[in-house]
VEXDREN-2710 file (C-alpha; in Angstrom, 1 decimal):
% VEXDREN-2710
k/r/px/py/pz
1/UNK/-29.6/7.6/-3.1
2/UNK/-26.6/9.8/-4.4
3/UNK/-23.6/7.7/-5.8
4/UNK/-21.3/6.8/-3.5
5/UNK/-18.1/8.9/-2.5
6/UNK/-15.1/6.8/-0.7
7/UNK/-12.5/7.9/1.2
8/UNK/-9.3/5.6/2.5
9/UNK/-6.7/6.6/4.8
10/UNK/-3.7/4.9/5.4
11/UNK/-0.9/5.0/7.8
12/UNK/1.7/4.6/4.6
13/UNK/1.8/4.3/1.2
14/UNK/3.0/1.0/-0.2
15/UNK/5.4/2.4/-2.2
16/UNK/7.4/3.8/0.6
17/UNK/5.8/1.5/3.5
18/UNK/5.2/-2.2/2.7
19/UNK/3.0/-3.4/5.6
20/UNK/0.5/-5.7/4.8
21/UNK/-2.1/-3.0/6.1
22/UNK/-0.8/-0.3/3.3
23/UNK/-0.7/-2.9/0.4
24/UNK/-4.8/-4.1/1.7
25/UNK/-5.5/-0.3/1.7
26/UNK/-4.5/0.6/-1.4
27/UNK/-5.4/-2.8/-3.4
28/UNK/-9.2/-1.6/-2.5
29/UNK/-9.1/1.9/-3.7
30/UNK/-8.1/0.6/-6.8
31/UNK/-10.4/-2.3/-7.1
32/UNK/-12.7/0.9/-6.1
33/UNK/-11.3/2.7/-9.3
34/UNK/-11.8/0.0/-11.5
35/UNK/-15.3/-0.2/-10.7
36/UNK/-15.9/3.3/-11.6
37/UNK/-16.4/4.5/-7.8
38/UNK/-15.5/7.9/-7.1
39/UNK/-12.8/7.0/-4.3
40/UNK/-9.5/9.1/-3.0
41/UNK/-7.0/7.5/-1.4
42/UNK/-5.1/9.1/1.5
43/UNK/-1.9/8.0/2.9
44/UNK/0.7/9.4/5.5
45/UNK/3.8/9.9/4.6
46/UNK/6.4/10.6/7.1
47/UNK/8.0/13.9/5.4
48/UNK/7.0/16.5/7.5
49/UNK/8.6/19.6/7.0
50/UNK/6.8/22.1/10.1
51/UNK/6.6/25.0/7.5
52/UNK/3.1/26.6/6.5
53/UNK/1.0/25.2/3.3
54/UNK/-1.1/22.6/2.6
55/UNK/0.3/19.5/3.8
56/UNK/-0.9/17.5/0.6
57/UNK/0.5/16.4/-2.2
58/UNK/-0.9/14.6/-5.7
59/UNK/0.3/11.0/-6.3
60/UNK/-2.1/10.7/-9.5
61/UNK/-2.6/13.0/-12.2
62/UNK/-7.0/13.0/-11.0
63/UNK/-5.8/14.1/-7.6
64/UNK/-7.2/10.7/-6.0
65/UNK/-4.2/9.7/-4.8
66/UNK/-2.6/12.2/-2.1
67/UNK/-0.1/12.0/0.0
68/UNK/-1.0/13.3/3.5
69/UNK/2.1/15.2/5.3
70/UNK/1.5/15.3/9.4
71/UNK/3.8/15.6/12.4
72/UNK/4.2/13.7/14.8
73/UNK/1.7/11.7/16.7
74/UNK/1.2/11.0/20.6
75/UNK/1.7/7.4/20.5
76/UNK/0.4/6.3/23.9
77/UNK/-2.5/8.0/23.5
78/UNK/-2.5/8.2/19.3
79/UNK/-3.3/11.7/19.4
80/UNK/-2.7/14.3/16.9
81/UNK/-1.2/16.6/19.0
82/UNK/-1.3/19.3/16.0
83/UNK/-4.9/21.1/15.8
84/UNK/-3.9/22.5/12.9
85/UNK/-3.5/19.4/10.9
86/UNK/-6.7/18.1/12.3
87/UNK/-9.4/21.3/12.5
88/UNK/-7.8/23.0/8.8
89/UNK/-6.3/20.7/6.7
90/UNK/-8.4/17.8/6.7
91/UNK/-11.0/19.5/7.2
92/UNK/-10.6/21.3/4.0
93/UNK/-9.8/17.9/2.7
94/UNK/-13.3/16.7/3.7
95/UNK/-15.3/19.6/2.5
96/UNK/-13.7/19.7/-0.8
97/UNK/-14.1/15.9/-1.4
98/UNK/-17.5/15.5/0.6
99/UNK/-17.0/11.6/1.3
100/UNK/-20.2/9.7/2.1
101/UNK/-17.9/6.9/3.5
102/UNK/-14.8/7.0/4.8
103/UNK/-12.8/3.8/5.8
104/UNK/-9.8/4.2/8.4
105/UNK/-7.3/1.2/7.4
106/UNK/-5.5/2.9/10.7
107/UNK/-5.2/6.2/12.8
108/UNK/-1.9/5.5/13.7
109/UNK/0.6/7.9/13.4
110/UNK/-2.0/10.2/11.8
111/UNK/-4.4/10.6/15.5
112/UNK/-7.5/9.2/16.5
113/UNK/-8.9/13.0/16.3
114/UNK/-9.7/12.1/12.1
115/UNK/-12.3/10.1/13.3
116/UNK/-13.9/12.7/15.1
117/UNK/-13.6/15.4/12.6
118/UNK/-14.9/13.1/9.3
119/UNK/-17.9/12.5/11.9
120/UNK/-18.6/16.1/12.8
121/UNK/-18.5/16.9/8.7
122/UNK/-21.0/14.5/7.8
123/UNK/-22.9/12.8/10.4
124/UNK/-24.6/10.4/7.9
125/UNK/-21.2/9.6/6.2
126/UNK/-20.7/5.7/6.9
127/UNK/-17.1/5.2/9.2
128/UNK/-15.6/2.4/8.5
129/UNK/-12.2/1.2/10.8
130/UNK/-10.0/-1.7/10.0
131/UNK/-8.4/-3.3/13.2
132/UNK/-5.6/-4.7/11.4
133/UNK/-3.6/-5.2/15.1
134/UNK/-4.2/-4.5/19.2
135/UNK/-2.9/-1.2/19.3
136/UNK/-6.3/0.4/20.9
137/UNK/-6.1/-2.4/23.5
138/UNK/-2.2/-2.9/24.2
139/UNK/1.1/0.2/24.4
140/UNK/3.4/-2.7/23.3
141/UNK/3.2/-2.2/19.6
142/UNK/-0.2/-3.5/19.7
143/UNK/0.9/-7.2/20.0
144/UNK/0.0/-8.0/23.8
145/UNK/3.5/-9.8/24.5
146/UNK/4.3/-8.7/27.8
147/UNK/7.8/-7.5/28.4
148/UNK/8.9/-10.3/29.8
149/UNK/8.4/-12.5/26.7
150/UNK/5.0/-14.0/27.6
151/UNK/1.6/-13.7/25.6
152/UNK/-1.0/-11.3/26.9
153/UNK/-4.5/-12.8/27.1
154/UNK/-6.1/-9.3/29.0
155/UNK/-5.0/-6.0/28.9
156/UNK/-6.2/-4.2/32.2
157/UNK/-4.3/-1.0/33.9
158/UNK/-2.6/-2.9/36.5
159/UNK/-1.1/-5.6/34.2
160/UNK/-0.5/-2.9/31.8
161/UNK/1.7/-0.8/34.6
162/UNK/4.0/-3.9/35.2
163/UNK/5.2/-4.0/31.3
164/UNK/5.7/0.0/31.3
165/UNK/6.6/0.9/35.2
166/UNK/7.0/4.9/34.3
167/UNK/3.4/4.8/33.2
168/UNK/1.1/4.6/36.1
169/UNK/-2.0/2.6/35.9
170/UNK/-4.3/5.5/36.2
171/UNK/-2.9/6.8/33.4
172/UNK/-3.6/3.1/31.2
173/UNK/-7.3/3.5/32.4
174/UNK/-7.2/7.2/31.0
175/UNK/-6.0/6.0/27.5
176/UNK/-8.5/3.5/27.0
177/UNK/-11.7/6.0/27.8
178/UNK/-10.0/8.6/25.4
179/UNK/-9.3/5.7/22.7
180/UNK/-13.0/4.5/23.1
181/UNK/-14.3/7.9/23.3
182/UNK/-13.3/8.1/19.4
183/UNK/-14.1/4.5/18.5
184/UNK/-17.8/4.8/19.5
185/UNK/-18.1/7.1/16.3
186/UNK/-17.5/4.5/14.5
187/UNK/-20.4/2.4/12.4
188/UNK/-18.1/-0.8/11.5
189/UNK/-15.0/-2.0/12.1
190/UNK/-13.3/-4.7/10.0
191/UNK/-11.5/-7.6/11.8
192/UNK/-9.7/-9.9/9.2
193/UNK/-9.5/-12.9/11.6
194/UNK/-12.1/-13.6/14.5
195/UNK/-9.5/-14.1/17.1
196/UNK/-8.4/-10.7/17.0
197/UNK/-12.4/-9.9/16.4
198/UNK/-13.1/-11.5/19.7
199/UNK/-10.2/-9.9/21.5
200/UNK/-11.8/-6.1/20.7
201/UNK/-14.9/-7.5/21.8
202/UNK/-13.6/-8.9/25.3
203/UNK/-12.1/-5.4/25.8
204/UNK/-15.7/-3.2/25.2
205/UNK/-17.0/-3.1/21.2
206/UNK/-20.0/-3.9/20.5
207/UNK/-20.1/-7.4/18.7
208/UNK/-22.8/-5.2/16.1
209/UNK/-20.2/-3.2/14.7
210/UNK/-18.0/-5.7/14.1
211/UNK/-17.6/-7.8/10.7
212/UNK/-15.1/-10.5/10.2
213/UNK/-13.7/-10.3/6.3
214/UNK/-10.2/-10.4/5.1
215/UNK/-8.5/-7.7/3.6
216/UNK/-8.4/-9.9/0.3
217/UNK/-5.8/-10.9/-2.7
218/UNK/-5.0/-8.7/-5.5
219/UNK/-4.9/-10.2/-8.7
220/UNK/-1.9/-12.1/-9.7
221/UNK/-0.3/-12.3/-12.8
222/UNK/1.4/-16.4/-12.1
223/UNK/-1.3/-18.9/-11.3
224/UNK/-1.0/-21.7/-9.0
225/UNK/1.8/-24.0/-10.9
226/UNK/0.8/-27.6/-11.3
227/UNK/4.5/-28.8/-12.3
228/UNK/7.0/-28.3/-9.4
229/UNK/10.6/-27.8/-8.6
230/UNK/12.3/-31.0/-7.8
231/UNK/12.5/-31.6/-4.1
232/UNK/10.0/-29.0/-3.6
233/UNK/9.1/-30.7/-0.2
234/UNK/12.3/-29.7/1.0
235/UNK/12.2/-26.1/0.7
236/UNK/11.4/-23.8/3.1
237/UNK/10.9/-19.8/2.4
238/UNK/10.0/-17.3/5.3
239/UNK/9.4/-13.7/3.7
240/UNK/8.7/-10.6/5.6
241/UNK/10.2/-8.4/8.3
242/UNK/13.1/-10.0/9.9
243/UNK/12.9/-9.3/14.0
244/UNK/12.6/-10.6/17.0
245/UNK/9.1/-10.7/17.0
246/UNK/8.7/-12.5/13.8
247/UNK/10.4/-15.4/15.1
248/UNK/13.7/-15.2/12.8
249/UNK/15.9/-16.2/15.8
250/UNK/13.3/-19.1/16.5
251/UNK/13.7/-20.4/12.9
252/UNK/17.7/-20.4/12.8
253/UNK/17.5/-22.3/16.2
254/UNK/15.3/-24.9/15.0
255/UNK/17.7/-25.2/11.5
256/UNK/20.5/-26.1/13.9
257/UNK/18.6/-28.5/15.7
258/UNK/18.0/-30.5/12.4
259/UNK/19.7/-33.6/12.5
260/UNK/23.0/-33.0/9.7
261/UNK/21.3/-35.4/6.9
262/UNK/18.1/-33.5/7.1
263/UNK/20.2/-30.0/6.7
264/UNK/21.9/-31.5/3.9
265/UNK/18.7/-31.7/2.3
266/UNK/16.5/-28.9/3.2
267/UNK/17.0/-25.5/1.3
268/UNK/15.5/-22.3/3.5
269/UNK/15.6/-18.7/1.8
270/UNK/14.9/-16.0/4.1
271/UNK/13.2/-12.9/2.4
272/UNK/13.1/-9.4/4.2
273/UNK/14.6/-6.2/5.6
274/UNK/16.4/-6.3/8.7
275/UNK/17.5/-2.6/8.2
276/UNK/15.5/-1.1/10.8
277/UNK/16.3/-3.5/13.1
278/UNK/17.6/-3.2/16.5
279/UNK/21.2/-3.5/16.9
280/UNK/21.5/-6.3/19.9
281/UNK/19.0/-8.3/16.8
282/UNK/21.3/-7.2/14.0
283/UNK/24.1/-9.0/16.2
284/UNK/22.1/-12.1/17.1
285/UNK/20.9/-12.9/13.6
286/UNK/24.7/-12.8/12.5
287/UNK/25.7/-14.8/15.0
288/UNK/23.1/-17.5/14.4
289/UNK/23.8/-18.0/10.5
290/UNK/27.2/-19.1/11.3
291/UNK/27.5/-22.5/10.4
292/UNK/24.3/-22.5/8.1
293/UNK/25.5/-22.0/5.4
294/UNK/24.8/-24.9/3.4
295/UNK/21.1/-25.0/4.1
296/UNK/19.8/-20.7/4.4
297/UNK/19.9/-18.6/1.9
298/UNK/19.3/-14.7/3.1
299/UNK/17.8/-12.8/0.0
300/UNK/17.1/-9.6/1.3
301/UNK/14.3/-7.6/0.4
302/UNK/11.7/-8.5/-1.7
303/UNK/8.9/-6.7/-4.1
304/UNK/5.6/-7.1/-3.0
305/UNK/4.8/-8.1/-6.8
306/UNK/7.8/-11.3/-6.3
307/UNK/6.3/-12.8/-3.6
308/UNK/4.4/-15.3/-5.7
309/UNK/7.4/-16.3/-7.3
310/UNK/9.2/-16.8/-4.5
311/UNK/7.1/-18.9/-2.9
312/UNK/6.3/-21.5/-5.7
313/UNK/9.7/-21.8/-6.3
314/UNK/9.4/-23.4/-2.7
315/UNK/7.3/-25.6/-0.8
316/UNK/6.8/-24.3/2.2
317/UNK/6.0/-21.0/4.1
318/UNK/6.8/-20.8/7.7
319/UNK/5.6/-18.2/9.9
320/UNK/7.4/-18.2/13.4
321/UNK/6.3/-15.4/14.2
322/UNK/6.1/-15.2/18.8
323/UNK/3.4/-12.8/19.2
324/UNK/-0.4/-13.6/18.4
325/UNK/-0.5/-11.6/14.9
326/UNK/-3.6/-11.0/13.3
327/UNK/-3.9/-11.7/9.8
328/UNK/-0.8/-12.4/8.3
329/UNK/-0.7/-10.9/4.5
330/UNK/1.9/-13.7/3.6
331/UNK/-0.4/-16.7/4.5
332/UNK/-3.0/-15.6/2.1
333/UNK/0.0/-14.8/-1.0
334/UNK/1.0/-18.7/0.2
335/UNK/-1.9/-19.9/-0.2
336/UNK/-2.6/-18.3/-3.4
337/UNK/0.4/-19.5/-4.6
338/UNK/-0.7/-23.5/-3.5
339/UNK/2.0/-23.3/-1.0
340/UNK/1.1/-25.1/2.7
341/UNK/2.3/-23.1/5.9
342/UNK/4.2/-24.3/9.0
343/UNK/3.2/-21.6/11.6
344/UNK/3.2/-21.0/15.2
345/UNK/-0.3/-22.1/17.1
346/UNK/-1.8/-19.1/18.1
347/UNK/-3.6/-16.0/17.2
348/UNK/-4.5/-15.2/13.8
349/UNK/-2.3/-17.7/12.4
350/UNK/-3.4/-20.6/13.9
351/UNK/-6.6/-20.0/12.7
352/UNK/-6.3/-19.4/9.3
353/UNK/-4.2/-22.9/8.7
354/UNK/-5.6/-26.0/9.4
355/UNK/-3.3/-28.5/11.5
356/UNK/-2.5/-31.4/9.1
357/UNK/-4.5/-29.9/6.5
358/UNK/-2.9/-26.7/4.7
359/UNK/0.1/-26.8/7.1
360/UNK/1.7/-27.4/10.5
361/UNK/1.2/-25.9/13.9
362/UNK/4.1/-25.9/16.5
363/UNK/4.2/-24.6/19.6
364/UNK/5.1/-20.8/19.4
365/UNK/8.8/-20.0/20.4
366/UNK/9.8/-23.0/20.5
367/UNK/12.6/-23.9/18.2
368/UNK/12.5/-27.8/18.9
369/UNK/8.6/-28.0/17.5
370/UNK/9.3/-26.4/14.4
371/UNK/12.5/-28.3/13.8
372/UNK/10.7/-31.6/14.2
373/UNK/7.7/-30.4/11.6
374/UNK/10.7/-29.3/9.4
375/UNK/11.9/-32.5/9.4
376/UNK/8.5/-34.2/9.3
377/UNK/8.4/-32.6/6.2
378/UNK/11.9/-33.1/4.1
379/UNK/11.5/-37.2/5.8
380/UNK/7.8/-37.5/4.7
381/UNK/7.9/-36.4/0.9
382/UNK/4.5/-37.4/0.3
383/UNK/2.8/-35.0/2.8
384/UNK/3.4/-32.0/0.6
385/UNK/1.4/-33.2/-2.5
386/UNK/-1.7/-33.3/-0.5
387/UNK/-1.5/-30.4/1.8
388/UNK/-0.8/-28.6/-1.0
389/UNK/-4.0/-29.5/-2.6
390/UNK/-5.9/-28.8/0.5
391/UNK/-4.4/-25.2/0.6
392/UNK/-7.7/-22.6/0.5
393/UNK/-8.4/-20.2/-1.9
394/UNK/-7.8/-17.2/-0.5
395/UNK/-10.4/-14.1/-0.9
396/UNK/-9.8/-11.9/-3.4
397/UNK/-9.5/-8.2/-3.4
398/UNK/-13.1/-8.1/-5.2
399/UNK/-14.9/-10.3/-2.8
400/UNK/-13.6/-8.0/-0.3
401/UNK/-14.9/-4.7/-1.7
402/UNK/-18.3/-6.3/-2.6
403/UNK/-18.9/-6.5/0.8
404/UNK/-16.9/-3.3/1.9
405/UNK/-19.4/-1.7/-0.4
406/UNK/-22.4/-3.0/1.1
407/UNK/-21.1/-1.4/4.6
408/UNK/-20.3/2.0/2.7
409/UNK/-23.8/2.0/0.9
410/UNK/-25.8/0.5/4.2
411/UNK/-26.9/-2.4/2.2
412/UNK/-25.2/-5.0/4.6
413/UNK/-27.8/-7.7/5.8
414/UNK/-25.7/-8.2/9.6
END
């Protein structure tokens, strides 16, 4: 058997785009690297110029790191509308590199037609897909929340023609057979929590293909600390995007539900960009710090690499987050860190903490719930100790590839 040949592509690079997806992506290609695989890793970026050349350019001195230059996408159909792109310059890129595997950590804004074109270079090359969110399934960023605010448990053409009127439902039933037409040339595909696992298979792929495994932790230079800050149960630290979706409106109304002795106690510090941010948001999240103060702290953004220390310098994560999610990168970097999580009760959150165990459930968008697990926690001290010590160990980035490898190399027992 000939040594193995890797190639991941990425929607982003982390050092421009800091999606949980894009740090996952390239965390493997370098555990990869480390191993002494011959691996490239390929991410958009979204300077696209229109004029003639290559659209590639070197992020390592090897060449194994490119950047991948490509217009525009089709985003109802994720279509790479740019021949091009698809037929010459990856194409050139395949033939040149020869992958035996290649893994897809997305298609988005790069087109569904890669998948295609790796599979009509090599036909024996293993194509691998990472799910890491329902766009296939669902137009509405890939998060089945219907425009009117409530969770989507289907997606069929009808329902989908009441969220997006201008879109006939003829036209949802053509997406999803040219979406599946591409997906059926693929040999795995990755699904880092078995809701969103059984959600693709409800909707038409084959149960098979699919393999549950978590993208997995990089290593971490601080351990778990053992000695805490004092009143540790009292703190409370949300990091990532700040939108509507996320919940961040959610959490400041459940602050200000918090009886005034348990504000004057609890400490919350909220971590992330709200730059590209809609305006009417922008507005309400201004709005709802007033009179705060005393208790929120708004950081701003963050460093992938300070996210440990953030959290241990706090108790809790909470994660309010009103759509189903998937796999939240932040639980596992909590965990890590021995930090519980208070997080809404469905999707992929729900299932990766434990109810009473690592964390708290509340009922998602509802500000009252999590203000009465907040204070469940700053009243009840003693919780935190032990849900602490029942946080999981999360997988690591090696544990992942060992069994990435396996579906590169064909050596999987499923």
């Amino acid at each position: 058997m000939s040594e193995p040949r890797v190639l991941i592509i990425s929607h982003g690079h982390p050092d421009f785009s800091v999606g949980g997806g894009e740090i996952a992506a390239h965390a493997q290609w370098l555990e990869l690297r480390r191993r002494g695989v011959t691996a490239m890793f390929l991410a958009r970026s979204s300077e696209f110029s229109g004029h003639a050349g290559a659209p590639f350019s070197a992020r390592s001195a090897d060449g194994l790191e490119v950047l991948f230059s490509v217009p525009p996408v089709n985003h109802f159909r994720h279509s790479q509308t740019d021949g091009r792109i698809v037929f010459e310059s990856f194409r050139q890129l395949l033939e040149s590199f020869r992958p035996t595997a290649v893994h897809f950590h997305h298609y988005v804004h790069l087109g569904l037609e890669l998948i295609r074109e790796a599979r009509k270079h090599n036909p024996n090359a293993t194509i691998t897909l990472t799910l890491h969110e329902f766009l296939a399934i669902c137009h509405a960023q890939g998060q089945m929340l219907k425009t009117n605010g409530r969770l989507c448990n289907k997606a069929a053409p009808l329902d989908c023609h009441a969220c997006f009127p201008d879109i006939s439902s003829q036209d949802f039933f053509m997406r999803e057979l040219f979406v599946k037409s591409f997906m059926c040339l693929v040999d795995h595909f990755v699904c880092p929590s078995n809701f969103l696992c059984e959600r693709y298979i409800a909707w038409g792929l084959p149960r098979e293909k699919m393999v549950v495994l978590d993208n997995g932790q990089p290593p971490r230079d601080a351990e778990r600390k053992t000695v805490t800050e004092q009143n540790i149960e009292s703190r409370f630290a949300v990091l990532g995007q700040l939108s509507r979706l996320k919940g961040t409106l959610v959490l400041l109304d459940a602050i200000r539900l918090l009886p005034k002795a348990v504000r004057k106690k609890a400490r919350v510090e909220i971590h992330g960009s709200i730059q590209y941010a809609q305006a009417d948001f922008k507005q309400e999240f201004t709005k709802g710090l007033q009179g705060l103060e005393e208790t929120v702290r708004v950081c701003g953004p963050y460093l992938p690499e300070h996210a440990t220390g953030i959290l241990q310098r706090n108790g809790w994560l909470i994660v309010p987050s009103i759509w189903w999610e998937n796999s939240p990168l932040v639980i596992q970097e909590a965990f890590a860190a021995g930090r519980p999580v208070l997080c809404s009760n469905v999707g992929g959150m729900a299932e990766k903490v434990v109810d009473g165990v690592s964390g708290f459930h509340f009922r998602v968008n509802s500000a009252p719930d999590l203000a009465a697990r907040m204070e469940q926690c700053v009243n009840q001290p003693e919780l935190w100790p032990i849900m602490s010590g029942n946080v999981p160990k999360p997988l690591s980035v090696e544990e992942a590839v060992d069994q990435l490898m396996a579906l590169y190399t064909g050596t999987t027992s499923e």
